[in-house]
N, C-alpha and C positions, 0 to 999 in steps of 0.2 A: 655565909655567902661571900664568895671571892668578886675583887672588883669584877674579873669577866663576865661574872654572869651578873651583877648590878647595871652594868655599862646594857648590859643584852635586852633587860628586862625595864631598860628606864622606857618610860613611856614619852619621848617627845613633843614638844607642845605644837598644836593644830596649825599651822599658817594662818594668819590672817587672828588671833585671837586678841583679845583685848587688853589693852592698857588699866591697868588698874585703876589709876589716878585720873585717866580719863574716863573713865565711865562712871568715877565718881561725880567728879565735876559736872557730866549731864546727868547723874540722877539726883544730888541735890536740889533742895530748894533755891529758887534763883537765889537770895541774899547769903546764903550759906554757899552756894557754887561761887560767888562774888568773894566771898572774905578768904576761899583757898584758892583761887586765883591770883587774888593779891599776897596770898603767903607767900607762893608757888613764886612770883616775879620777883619781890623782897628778900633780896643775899644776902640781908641780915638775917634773917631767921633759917636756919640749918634745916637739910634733911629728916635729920633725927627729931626736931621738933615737932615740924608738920607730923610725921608718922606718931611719935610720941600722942600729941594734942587729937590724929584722929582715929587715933586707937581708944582714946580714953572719952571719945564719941561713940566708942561700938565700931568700928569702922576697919575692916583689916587691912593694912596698909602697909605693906614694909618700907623701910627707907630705902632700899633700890628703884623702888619702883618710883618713889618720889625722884629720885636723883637721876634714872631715865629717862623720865619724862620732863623734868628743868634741862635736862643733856639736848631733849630731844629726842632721843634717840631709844624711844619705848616704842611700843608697837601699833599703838594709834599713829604713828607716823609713818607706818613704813608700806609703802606703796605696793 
């Protein structure tokens, strides 16, 4: 399959779809939503950590999605 038809056949993501990271943070239990909020604000601890620590919870999480949503600029924010 040539890019053209990859590009034709990609399926776009819905408007308005969800942040990963945030929709972890409200399905967590409060004190576990509490300890990746404080990971999430803490620049010491790397993208790759948090995804790291909550993959190895079960948890699919890529580090982008970490690192857009400490950006900001993930999709729970975008009006």
């Amino acid at each position: 399959m040539g890019l053209a038809n990859r590009f034709a056949s990609y399926e776009k993501p819905v408007p308005g779809g969800k942040c990963v990271t945030c929709s972890l943070i409200k399905e967590l239990p409060k004190d576990e939503s509490a300890a990746l909020t404080g990971a999430l604000e803490d620049a010491s601890i790397s993208n790759a950590a948090i995804s790291e620590i909550l993959k190895a919870e079960g948890h699919q999480i890529g580090e982008t999605s970490v690192r857009r949503h400490r950006k900001g600029i993930c999709r729970g924010n975008v009006s």
